[in-house]
N, C-alpha and C positions, 0 to 999 in steps of 0.2 A: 565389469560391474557385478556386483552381487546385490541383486532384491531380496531383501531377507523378508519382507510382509508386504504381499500385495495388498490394492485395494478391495476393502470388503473380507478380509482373512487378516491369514498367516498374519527600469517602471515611469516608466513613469508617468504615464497617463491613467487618469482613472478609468476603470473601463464597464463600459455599459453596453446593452445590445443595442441591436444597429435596424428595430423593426419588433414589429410586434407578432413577430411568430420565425419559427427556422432556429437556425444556431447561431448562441452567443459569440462575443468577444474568446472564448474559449474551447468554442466548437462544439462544443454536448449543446442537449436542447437546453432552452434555459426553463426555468419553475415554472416563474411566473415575471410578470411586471418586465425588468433589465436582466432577469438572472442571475440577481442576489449579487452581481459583483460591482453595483454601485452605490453601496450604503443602507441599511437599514431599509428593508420592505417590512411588509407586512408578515406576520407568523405561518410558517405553515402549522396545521392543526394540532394540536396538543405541545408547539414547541412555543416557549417563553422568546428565542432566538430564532430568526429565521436560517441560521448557519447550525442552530442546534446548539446543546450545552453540553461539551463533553466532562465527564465526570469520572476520570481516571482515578481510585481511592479517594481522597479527601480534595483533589485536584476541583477545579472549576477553571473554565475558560470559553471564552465571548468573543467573535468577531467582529469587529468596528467598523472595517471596512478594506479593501481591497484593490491595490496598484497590479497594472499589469503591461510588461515592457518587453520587445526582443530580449534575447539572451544571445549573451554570443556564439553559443551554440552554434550550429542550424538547424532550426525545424525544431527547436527547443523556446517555450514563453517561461518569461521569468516571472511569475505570482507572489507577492508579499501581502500577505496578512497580515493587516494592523489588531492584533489580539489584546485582551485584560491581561496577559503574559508577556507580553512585548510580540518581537516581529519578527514572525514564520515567513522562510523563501520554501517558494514550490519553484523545482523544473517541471514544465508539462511540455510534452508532446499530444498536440489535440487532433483527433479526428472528428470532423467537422458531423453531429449528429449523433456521433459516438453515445451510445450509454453505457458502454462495459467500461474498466478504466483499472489495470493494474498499478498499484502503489507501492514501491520501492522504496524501503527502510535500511537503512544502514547500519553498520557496525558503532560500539562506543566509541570512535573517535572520532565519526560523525565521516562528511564526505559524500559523496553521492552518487560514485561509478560501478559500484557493485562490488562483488569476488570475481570469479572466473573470466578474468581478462576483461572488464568493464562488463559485465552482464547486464546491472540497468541500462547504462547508453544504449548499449546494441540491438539490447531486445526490446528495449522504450521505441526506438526507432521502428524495427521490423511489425510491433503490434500495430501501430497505425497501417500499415500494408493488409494486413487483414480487420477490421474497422474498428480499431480501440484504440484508447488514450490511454498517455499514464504520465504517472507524476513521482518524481524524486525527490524524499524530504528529508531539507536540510534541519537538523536539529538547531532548534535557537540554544541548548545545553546539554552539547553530547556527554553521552554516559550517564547521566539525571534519569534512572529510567521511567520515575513518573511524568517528571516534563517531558520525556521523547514521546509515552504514549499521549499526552495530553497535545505532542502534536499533529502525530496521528490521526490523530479523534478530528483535530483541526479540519484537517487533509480534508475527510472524512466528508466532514459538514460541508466546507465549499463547494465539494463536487455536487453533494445533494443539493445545494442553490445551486448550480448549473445545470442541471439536468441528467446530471447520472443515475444507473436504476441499481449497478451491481458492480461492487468493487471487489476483487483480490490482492491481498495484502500479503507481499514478497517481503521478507525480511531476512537480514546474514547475520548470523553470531549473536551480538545484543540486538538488533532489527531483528531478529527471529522471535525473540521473548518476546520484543516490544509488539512484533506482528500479532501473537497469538494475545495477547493482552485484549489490545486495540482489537482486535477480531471478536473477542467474547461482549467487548461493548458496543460496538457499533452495530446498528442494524442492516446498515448499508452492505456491510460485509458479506460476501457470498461464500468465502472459503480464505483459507490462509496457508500459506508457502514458508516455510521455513528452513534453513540450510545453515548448518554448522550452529546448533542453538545453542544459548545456554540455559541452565535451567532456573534461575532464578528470573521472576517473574511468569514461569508459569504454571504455578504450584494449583492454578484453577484451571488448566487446559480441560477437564472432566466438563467446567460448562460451556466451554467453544459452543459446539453441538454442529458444527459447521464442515467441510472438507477440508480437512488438513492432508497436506506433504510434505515429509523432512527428509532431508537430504544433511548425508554427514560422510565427512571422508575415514577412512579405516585407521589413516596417518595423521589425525590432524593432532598437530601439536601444541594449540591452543586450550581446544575445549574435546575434551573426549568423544568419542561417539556415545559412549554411555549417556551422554547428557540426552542427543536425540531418542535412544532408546527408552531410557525414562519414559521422560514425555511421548512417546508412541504407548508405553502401555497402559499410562492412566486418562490418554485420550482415550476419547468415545469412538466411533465408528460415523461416518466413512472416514479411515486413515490408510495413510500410506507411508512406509518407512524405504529407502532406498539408502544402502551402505556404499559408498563408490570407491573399490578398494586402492588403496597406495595413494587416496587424495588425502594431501592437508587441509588446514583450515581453509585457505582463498578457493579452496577445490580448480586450481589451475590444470592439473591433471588430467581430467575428465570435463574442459570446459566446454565442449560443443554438446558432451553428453546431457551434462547441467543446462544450457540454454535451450532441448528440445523438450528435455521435462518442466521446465516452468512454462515454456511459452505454450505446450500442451495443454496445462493444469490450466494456466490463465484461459485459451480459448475454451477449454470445458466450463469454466466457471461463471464467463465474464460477458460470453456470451447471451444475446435475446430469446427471450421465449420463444416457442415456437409460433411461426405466424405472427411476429411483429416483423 
């Protein structure tokens, strides 16, 4: 591996909670009321939406309401959002109380098991071992990259109605752009992960203002590294750029190297204040 810039430098049931305090149907603490995952509550403070209105470019979208069912997985729930865009699937892996929650973005062809030899599955599974949730979003129209961030934003919003405080947004390839997009609009967003980016869609990474990490391989025969590097010099600070030499685009190469840096990044980010 070559570090070329450190940091700081160089369904089917609808689902409601089950009691009026503790964790929801979903495992994070819930808001308020069911936690926001059975229909229409009351607003939380300045939002029109109690899921929030994300507003991706000229985008608008509204959550309706929300099924939640095993997935065939294990240890995977399968979450469909009924949206004003149609209907978003979430994989989530919950940890019961959880309020950190890594969000896993895919490639344009959509899918949902990561690069580097399944990365989402593996490390979606290993972060509830140390107390976080995460969630794998299926694009309702992969490669759309407005609709991808507009489901993002989604993502985004449901966690906030169940009780998440702080999400990091992992994205590969186009889920890289879409991550840093979705990361300059959400609040929720604590930092953003990026790996094998490309550069369109982030011609405004300067107003992230967030922790960013890119990760790109030396070989990759997709999207250049130049694509990462770009975008590393007209981000702001705190950034991190890692070249990880002889990987291509799936970064298979260096795949255990790759799952200690994100799941790193995520515990740094995703993490409780001090003294909660």
């Amino acid at each position: 591996m070559t570090n070329l810039r450190p940091d700081g430098g160089q369904d089917d049931s609808r689902s409601n909670g089950n009691g009026s305090s503790g964790a929801g149907r979903f495992g994070l603490p819930r808001a308020s009321g069911d936690g926001g995952t059975g229909g229409r509550q009351p607003p939380f403070p300045g939002d029109e939406d109690p899921f929030g209105t994300p507003e991706p470019e000229d985008l608008t979208l509204s959550i309706r309401g929300v099924r939640g069912k095993e997935s065939e997985e294990p240890g995977w729930i399968e979450v469909e959002l009924d949206t004003t865009r149609g209907f978003i699937t979430l994989l989530m892996a919950a940890t019961e109380g959880s309020t950190g929650v890594a969000v896993f973005l895919a490639g344009a062809g959509g899918g949902d098991r990561g690069p580097a030899s399944d990365l989402f599955v593996r490390l979606g599974r290993d972060l509830m071992d140390e107390g976080f949730s995460a969630v794998r979003v299926r694009y309702r129209e992969p490669g759309e990259f407005e609709e991808c961030v507009a489901d993002a934003m989604a993502a985004c919003s449901f966690l906030k109605a169940v009780g998440a405080e702080k999400v990091v947004l992992v994205g590969h390839s186009f889920g890289g752009a879409v991550a840093v997009k979705a990361g300059e609009l959400s609040a929720l967003t604590t930092a953003v992960c990026s790996m094998s980016t490309q550069r369109y869609g982030t011609f405004e990474v300067e107003d992230l203002g967030k922790p960013l990490l890119l990760i790109h391989g030396s070989r990759d025969e997709i999207l250049d590294m130049a694509a990462s590097e770009d975008v590393y010099e007209r981000a702001r600070e705190p950034k991190r750029l890692v070249i990880l030499e002889g990987s291509g685009h799936g970064l298979l190469e260096h795949q255990e190297e790759v799952y200690d840096l994100v799941k790193t990044f995520v515990g740094e980010h995703a993490a409780p204040a001090p003294g909660r």
